[in-house]
VEXDREN-2710 file (C-alpha; in Angstrom, 1 decimal):
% VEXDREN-2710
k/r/px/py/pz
1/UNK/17.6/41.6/43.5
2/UNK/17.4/41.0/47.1
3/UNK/15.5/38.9/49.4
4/UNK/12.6/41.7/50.3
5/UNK/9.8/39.3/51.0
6/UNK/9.9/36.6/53.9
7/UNK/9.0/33.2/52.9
8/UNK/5.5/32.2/53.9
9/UNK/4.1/36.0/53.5
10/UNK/1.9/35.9/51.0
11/UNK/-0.2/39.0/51.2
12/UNK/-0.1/42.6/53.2
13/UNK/-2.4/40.1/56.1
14/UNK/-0.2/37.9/56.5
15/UNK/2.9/40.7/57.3
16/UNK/0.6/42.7/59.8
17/UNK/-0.7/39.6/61.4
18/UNK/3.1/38.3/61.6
19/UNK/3.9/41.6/63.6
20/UNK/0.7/42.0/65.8
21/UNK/1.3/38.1/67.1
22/UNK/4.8/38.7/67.5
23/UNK/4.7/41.6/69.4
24/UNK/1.7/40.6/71.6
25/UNK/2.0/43.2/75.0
26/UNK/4.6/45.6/73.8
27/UNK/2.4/49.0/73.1
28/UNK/1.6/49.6/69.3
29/UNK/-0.4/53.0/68.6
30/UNK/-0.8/55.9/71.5
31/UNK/-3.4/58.6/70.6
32/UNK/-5.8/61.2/72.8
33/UNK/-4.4/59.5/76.4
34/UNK/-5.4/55.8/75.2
35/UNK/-2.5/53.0/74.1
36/UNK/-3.4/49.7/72.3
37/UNK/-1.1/46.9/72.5
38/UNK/0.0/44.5/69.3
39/UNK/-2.1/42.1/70.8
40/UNK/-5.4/44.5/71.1
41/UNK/-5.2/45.5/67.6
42/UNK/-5.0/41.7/66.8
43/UNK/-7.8/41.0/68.5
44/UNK/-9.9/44.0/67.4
45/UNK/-8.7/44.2/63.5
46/UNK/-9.5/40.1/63.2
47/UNK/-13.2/40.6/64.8
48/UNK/-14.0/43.7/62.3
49/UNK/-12.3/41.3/59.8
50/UNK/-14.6/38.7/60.8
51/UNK/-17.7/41.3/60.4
52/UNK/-16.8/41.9/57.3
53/UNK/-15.9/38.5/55.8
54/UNK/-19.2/37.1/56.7
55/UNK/-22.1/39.9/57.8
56/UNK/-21.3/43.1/55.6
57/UNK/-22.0/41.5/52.1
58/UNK/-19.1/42.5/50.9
59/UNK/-16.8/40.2/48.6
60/UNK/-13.0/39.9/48.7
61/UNK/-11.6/42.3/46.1
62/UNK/-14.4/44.6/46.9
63/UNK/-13.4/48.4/48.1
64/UNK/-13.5/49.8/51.2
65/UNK/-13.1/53.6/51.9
66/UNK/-11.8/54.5/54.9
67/UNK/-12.3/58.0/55.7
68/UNK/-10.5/58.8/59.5
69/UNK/-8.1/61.2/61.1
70/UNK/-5.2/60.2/63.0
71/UNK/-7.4/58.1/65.6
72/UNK/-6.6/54.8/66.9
73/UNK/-9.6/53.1/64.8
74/UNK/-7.7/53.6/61.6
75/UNK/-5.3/50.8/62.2
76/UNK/-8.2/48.8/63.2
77/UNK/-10.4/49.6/60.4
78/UNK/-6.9/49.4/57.8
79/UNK/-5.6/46.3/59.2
80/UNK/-9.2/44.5/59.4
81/UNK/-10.1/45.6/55.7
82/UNK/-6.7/43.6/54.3
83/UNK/-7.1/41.0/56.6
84/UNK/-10.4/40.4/55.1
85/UNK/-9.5/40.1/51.5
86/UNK/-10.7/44.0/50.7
87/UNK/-9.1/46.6/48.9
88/UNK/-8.8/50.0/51.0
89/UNK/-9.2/53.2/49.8
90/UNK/-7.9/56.0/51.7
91/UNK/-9.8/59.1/51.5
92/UNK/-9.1/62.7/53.6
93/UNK/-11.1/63.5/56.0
94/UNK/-11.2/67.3/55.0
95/UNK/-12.8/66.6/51.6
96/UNK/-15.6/68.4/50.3
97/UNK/-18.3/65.8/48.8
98/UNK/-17.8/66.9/45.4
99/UNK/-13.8/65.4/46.0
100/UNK/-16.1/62.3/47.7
101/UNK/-17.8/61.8/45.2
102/UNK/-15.6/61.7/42.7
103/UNK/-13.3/59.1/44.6
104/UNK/-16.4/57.4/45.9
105/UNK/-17.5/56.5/42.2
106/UNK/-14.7/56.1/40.4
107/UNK/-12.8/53.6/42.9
108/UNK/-16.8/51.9/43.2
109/UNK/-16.5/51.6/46.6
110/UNK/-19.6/49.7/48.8
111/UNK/-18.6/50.3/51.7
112/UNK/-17.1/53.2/54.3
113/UNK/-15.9/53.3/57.5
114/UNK/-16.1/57.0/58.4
115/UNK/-16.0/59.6/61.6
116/UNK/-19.9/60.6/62.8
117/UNK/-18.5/64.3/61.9
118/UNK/-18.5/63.6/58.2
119/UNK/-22.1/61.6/58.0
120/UNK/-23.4/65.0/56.2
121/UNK/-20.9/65.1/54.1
122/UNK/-21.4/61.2/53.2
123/UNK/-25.3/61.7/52.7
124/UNK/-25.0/64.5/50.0
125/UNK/-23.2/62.2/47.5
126/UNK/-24.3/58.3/48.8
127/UNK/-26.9/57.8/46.7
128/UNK/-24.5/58.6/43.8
129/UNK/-22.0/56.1/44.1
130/UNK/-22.3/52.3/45.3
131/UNK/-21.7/52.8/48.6
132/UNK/-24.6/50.2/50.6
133/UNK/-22.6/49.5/54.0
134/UNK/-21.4/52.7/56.3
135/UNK/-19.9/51.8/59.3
136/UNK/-19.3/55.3/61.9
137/UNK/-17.5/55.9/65.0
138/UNK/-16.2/58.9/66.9
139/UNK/-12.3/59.7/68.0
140/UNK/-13.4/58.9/71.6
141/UNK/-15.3/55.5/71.4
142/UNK/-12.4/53.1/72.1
143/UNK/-12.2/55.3/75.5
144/UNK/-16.6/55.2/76.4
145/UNK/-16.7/52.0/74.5
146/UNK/-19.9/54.0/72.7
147/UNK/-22.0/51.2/70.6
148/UNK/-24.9/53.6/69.9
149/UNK/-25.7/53.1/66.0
150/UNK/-26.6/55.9/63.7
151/UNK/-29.9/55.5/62.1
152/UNK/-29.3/53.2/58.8
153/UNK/-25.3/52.8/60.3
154/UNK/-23.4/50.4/61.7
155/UNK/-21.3/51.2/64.9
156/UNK/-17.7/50.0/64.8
157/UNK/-17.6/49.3/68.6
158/UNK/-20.5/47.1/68.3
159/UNK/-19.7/45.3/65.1
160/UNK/-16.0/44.7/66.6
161/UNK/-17.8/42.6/69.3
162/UNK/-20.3/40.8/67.3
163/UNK/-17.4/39.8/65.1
164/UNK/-15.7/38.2/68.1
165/UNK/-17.8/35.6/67.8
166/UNK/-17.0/34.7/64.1
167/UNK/-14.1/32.8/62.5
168/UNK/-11.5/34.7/59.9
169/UNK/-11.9/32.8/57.1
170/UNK/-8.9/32.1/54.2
171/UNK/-8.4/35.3/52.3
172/UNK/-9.1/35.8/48.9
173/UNK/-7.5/38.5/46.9
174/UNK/-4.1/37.5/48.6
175/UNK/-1.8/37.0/46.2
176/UNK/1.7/39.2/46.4
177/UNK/0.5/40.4/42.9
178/UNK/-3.1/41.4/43.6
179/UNK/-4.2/44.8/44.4
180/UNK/-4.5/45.8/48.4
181/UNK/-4.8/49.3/48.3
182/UNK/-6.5/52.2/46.1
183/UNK/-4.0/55.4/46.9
184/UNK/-5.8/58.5/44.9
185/UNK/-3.3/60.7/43.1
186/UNK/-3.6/63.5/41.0
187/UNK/-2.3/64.3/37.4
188/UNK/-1.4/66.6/35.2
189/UNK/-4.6/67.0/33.4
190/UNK/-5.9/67.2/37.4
191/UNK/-8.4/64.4/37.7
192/UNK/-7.9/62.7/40.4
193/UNK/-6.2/59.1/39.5
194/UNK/-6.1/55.8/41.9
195/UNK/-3.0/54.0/41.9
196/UNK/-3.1/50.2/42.4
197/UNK/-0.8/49.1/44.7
198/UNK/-0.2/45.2/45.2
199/UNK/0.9/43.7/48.6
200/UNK/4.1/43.0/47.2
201/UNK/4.5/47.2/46.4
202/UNK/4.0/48.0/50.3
203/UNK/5.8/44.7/51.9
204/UNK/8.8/45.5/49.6
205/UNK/8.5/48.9/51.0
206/UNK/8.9/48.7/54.0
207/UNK/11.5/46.1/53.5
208/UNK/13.8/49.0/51.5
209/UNK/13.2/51.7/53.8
210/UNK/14.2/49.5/56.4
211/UNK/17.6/48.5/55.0
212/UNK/18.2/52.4/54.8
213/UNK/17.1/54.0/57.8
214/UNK/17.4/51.1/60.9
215/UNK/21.0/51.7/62.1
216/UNK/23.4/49.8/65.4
217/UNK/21.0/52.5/68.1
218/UNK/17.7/51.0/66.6
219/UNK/16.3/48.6/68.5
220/UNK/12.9/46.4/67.6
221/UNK/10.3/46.8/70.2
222/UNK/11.9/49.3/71.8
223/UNK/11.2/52.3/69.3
224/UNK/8.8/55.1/69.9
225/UNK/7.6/56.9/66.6
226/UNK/5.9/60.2/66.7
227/UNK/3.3/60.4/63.7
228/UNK/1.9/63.7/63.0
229/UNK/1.5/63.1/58.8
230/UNK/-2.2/61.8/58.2
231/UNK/-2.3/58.0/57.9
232/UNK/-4.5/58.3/54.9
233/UNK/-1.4/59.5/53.0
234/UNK/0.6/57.0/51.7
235/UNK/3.7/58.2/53.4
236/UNK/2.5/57.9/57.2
237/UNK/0.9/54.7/56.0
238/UNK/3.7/52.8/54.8
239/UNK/6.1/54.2/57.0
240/UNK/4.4/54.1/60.0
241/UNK/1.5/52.6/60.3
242/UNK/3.2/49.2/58.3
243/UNK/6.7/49.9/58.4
244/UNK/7.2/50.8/61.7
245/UNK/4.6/48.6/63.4
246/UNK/6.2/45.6/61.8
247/UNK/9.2/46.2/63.7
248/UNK/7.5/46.4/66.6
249/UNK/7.9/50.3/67.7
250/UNK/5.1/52.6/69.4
251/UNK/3.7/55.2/67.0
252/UNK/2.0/57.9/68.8
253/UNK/-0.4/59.7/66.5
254/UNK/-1.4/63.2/66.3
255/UNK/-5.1/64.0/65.0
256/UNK/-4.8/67.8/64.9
257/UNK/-1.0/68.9/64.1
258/UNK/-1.9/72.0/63.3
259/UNK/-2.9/72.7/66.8
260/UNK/0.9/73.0/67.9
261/UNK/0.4/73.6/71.4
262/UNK/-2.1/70.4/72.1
263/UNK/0.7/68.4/69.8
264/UNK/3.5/69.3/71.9
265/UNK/1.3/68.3/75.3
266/UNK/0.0/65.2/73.9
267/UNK/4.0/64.2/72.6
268/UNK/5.7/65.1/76.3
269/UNK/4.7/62.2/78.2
270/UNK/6.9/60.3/75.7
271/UNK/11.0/59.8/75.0
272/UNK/10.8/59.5/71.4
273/UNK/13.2/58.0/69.2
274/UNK/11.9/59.1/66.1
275/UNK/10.1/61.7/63.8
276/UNK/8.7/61.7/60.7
277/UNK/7.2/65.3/59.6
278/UNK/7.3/67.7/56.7
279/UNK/9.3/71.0/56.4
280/UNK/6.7/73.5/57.9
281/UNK/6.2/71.1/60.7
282/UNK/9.9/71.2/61.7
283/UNK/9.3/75.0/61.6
284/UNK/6.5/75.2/63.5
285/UNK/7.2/73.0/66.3
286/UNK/10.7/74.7/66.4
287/UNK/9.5/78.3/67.2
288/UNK/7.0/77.0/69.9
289/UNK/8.6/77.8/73.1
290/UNK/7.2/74.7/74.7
291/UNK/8.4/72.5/72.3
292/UNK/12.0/73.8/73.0
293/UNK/11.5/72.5/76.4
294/UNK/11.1/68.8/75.3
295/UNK/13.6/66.0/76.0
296/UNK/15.4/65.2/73.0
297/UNK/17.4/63.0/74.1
298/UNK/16.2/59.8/72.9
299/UNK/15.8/61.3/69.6
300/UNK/18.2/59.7/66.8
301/UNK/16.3/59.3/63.8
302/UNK/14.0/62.1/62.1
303/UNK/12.6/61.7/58.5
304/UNK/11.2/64.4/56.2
305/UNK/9.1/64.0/53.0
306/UNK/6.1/65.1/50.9
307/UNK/7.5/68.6/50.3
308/UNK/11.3/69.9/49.7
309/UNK/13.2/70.3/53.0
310/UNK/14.4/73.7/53.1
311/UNK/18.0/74.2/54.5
312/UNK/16.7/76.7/57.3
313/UNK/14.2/74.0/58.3
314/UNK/16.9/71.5/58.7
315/UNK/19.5/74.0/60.6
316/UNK/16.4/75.2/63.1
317/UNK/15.9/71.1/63.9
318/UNK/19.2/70.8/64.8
319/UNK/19.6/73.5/67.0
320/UNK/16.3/72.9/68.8
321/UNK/16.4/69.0/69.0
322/UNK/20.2/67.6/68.5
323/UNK/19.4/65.3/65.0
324/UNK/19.8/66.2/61.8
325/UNK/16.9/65.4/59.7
326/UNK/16.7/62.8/56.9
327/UNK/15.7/63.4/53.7
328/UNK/13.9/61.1/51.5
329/UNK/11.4/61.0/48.0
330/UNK/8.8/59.3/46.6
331/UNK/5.1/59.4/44.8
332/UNK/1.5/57.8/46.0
333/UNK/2.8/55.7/42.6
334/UNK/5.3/54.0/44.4
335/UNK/4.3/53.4/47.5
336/UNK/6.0/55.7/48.1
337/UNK/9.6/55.6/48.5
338/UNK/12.1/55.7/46.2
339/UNK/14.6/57.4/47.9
340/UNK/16.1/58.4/51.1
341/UNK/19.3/59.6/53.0
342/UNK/20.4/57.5/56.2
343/UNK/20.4/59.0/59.4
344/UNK/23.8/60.0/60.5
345/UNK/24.9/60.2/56.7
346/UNK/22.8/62.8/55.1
347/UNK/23.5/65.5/52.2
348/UNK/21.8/68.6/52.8
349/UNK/20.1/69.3/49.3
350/UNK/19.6/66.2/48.4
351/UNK/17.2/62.9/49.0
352/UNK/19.6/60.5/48.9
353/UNK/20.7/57.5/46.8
354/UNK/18.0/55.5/45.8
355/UNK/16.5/52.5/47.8
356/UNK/17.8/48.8/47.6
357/UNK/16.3/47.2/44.7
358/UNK/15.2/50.6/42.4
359/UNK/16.6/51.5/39.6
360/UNK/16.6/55.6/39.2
361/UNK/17.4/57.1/35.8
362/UNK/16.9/60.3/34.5
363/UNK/15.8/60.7/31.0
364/UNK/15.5/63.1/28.1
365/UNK/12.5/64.4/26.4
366/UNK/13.1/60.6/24.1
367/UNK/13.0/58.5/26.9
368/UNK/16.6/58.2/26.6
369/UNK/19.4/58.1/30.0
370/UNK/21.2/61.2/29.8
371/UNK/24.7/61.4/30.9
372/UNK/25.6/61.3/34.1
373/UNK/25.1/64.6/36.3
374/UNK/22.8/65.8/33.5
375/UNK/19.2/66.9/34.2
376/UNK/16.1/65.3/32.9
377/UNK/13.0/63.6/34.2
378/UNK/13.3/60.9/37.2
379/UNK/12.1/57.5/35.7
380/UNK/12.3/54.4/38.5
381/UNK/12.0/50.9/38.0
382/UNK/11.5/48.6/41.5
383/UNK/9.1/46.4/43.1
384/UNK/7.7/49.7/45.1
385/UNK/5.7/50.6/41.2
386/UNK/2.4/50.8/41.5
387/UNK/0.4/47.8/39.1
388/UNK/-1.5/50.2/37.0
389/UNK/-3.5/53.6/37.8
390/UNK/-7.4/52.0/38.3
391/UNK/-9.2/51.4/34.9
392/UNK/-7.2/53.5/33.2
393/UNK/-5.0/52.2/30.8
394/UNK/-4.5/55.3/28.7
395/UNK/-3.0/57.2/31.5
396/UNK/-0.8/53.6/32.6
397/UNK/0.8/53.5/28.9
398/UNK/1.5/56.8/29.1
399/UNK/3.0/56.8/32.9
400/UNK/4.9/53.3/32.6
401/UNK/7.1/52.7/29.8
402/UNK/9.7/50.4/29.4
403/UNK/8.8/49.1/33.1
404/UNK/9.9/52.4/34.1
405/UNK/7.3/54.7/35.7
406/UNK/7.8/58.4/34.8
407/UNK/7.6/60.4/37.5
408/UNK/7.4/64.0/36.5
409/UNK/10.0/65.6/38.5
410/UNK/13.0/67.1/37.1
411/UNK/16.2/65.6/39.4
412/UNK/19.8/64.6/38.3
413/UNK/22.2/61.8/39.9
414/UNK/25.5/63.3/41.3
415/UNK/28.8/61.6/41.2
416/UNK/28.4/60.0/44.9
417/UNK/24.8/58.5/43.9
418/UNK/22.8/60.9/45.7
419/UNK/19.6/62.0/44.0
420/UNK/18.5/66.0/43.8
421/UNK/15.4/67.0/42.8
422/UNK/15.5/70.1/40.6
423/UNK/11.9/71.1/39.9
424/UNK/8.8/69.7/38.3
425/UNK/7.6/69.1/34.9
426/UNK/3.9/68.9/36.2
427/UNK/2.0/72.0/37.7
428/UNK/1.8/70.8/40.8
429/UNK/1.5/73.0/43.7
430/UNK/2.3/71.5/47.1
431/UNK/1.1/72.4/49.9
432/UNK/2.3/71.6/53.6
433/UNK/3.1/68.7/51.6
434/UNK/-0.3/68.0/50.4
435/UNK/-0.6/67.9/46.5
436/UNK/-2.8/70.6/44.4
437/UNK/-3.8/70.2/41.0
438/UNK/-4.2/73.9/39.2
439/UNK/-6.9/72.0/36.8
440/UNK/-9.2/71.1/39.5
441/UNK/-8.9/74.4/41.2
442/UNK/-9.6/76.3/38.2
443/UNK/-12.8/74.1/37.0
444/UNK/-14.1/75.1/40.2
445/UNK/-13.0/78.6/39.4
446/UNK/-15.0/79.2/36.2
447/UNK/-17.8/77.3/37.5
448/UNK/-18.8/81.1/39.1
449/UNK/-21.0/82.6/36.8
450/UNK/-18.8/86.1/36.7
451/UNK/-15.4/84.4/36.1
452/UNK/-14.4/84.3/32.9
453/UNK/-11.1/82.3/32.8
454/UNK/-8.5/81.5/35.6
455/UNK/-5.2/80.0/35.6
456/UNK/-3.8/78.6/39.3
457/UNK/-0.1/78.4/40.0
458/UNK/2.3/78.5/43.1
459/UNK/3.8/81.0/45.0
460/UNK/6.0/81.1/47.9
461/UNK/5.1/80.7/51.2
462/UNK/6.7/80.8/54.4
463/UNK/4.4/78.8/56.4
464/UNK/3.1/76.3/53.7
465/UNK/5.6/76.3/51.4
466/UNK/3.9/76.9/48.1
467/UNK/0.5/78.3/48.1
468/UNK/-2.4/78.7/45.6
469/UNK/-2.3/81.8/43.4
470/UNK/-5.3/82.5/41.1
471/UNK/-5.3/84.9/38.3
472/UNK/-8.9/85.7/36.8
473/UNK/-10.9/87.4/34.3
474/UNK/-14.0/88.8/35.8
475/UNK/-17.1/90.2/33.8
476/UNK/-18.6/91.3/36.9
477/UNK/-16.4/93.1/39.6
478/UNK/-15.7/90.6/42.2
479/UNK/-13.8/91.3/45.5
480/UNK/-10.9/88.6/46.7
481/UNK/-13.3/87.4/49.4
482/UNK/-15.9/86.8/47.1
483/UNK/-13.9/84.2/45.2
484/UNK/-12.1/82.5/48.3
485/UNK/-15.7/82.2/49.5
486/UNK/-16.6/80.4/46.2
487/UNK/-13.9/77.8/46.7
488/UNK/-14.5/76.5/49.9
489/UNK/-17.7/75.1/49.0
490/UNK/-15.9/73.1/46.8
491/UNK/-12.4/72.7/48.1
492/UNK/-10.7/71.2/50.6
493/UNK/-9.3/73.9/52.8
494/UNK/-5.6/73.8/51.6
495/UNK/-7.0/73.9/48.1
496/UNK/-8.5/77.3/48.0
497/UNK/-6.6/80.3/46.3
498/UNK/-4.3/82.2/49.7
499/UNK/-3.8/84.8/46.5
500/UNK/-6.2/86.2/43.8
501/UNK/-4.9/88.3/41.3
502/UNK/-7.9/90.0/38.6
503/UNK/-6.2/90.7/35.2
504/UNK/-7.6/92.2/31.7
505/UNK/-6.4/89.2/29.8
506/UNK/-4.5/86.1/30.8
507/UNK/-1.3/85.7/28.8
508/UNK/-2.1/82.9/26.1
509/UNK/-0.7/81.0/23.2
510/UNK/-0.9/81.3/19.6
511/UNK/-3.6/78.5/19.9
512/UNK/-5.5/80.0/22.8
513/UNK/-3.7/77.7/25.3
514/UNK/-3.5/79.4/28.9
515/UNK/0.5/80.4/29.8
516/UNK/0.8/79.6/33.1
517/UNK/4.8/80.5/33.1
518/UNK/4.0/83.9/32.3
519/UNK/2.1/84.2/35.0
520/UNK/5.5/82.8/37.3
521/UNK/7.1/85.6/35.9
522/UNK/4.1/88.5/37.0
523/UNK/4.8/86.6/40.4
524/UNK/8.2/86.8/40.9
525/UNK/8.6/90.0/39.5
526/UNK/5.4/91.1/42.3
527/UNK/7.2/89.3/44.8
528/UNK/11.0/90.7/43.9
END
């Protein structure tokens, strides 16, 4: 075991506040024409962190959602909620409240830090969970320095500079072994789980995807990061907003990346060094004309995740910007990474050998080690493994065994080390690298009074990658519009069916259990 953890770092506070001190001037996040330095965010995160230690009523150990898109006041809010002793709980801003709800309760979160946008959202589930304190803002207040509160709201500007005032008290809840952050997750059976990760998970992190990734051109304080992946996903937030940040690099973050055009106006002022996307990103930004135009030539490290890179995905960004792109895998479970090929020294196909410190075996249907170059089902042991999924020790016994958390995903080790990922036992659908859950989908399905049964699998895409595909059983006719309708009052956007299929009878077992594999093999033969 190596060294991951400097001496005197005692929580996930500690390592930030190390970083912003450090750093001091040198510029930390860039979004929507605005720059904060290291020493702004210090300043900032330890007045919120004040606020909250000593005029919210909150408790350390108590949960805090944080519900923001790619905006400047998410490091603020982040960095001031785990300097404060609290346990953050990262929630999408796209969710419908029925997903809020759910996450809301079940986490028993009392407070929420949240974009103006969403209030109506917010109000249409509150009084169901034990959410008392709601602090707002807007993407543009750090610019009009806006402190006008929302009836029965806190507003972050002005609570920033009534904490100013205050003094961070010691933390609590600041153990390496205590739980810092609630990352929700989804299973197999589709309800939506929260994995505990400990201070010790993300410091040790960052610590292993550094060892991998920083090569002889990186240079500390010097690096500037281009963050399009949400930082309410566990990959942008460990990678970037702690990783990178503790080295002291620039991350410019992009609220809207779907909008390519604004992305590639608001990325131009700036010689990047580095990238970290998803496959159809790489696509997309690659057949934009004006992103062709853009000066690579700083460029020397780009990282993909959260969804299989696809070989013409990696030939198109080398073509268009010079680098290769980097490959790398892991789950919200471990924090995430488990994996990842070094720039310079990839192997198209696969995510690399695993990280310094994790142990990667792939076992049989027993829980045995197969041989070596076998398939079976990734198991990982490393100090990235999530504590426990949150009070629910059913689902932990049956996720950790041995100290090895089971993964779900089919992969075998080659002869060199390097880790491929073959498929998945779960159902999963990803898509654009966001996960889908073909339970949750479906309950929402059959919850129309004229749909029978459904079952939800993947398809193909060439823009998302997978997509949704429903297949129903109707007692009433029902056009395709009619159910995509349905869903999106109760599903985030890239939830909702792109494909719906009405059949006589959905292809089930001798005990009535829904096929979903026969219904992969309607697809492919509709799609061949």
């Amino acid at each position: 075991m190596q060294q991951l953890i400097e001496s005197g770092i005692n929580n996930l506070g500690d390592f930030i506040e190390k970083a912003l001190t450090k750093y001091g001037e040198k510029p930390a996040f860039s979004c929507l024409g605005q720059t904060v330095s290291f020493g702004d965010l210090e300043e900032q995160s330890r007045s919120l962190a004040c606020w909250l230690q000593q005029s919210s009523g909150l408790q350390a150990g108590d949960r805090i959602v944080i519900q923001l898109p790619n905006i400047i006041q998410y490091p603020i809010a982040a960095f001031a909620a785990l300097r404060a002793g609290l346990i953050v709980v990262n929630t999408n801003p796209l969710y419908t409240p029925k997903e809020m709800a759910h996450q809301f309760k079940d986490s028993g979160a009392k407070a929420i830090i949240i974009l103006k946008d969403l209030l109506p959202k917010l109000e249409a589930v509150k009084s169901n969970t034990d959410i008392k304190t709601v602090i707002t803002c807007n993407a543009t207040d750090l610019i009009t320095q806006d402190k006008t509160p929302v009836d029965g709201c806190y507003n972050l500007n002005q609570i920033v500079e009534d904490g100013a005032n205050l003094s961070l008290k010691t933390r609590a809840n600041s153990q390496l072994d205590d739980t810092c952050v609630l990352q929700y997750t989804g299973g197999t059976t589709g309800v939506s789980k929260g994995a505990q990760l400990s201070h010790r998970n993300i410091i040790s992190n960052t610590a292993q995807f550094s060892e991998r990734i920083i090569g002889e051109q990186s240079k500390d304080g010097e690096e500037i990061y281009i963050c399009p992946l949400p930082l309410y996903h566990i990959y942008a937030f460990t990678s970037n907003m702690i990783g990178i940040l503790s080295r002291g690099n620039l991350n410019v973050l992009i609220p809207n990346p779907g909008d390519i055009p604004a992305f590639v106006q608001a990325i131009k002022p700036f010689k990047f060094t580095g990238f970290v996307g998803i496959n159809t990103l790489f696509v997309g930004l690659c057949m934009n004309p004006e992103f062709k135009k853009l000066d690579f030539s700083q460029l020397n490290a780009t990282f993909s995740g959260g969804a299989a890179l696809t070989t013409n995905a990696a030939r198109m960004w080398k073509e268009v910007t010079g680098n290769s792109i980097s490959e790398g895998y892991g789950l919200s479970e471990t924090a995430p990474g488990l994996c990842c090929n070094k720039p310079g020294f990839e192997q198209m196909g696969t995510v690399g050998p695993a990280l310094i410190d994790t142990d990667v075996q792939i076992w049989n249907k027993q829980n045995q080690v197969v041989s070596q170059g076998e398939e079976g089902e990734i198991v990982v042991k490393g100090p990235q493994v999530m504590k426990a999924y949150w009070n629910r020790p059913e689902e932990t016994k049956q996720a950790i065994v041995n100290g090895y958390f089971k993964t779900g995903d089919v992969g075998k080790i080659l002869d060199d080390g390097f880790i491929k990922i073959v498929d998945r036992l779960k159902d999963m659908i990803i898509v654009s690298g966001f996960n889908v859950y073909p339970n949750e989908v479906e309950d929402v399905l059959t919850g129309h009074i004229n749909i029978l049964e459904a079952a939800v699998v993947s398809q193909p895409d060439d823009k998302t990658g997978e997509c949704v595909c429903a297949y129903l059983v109707v007692n009433e006719t029902l056009s395709v519009e009619d159910v995509i309708e349905y869903c999106r009052s109760g599903l985030t956007g890239y939830k909702v069916p792109k494909r719906v299929f009405f059949l006589d009878e959905l292809p089930k077992s001798s005990v009535g259990k829904i096929l979903r594999k026969d219904l992969r093999t309607l697809e492919i033969e509709a799609i061949a």
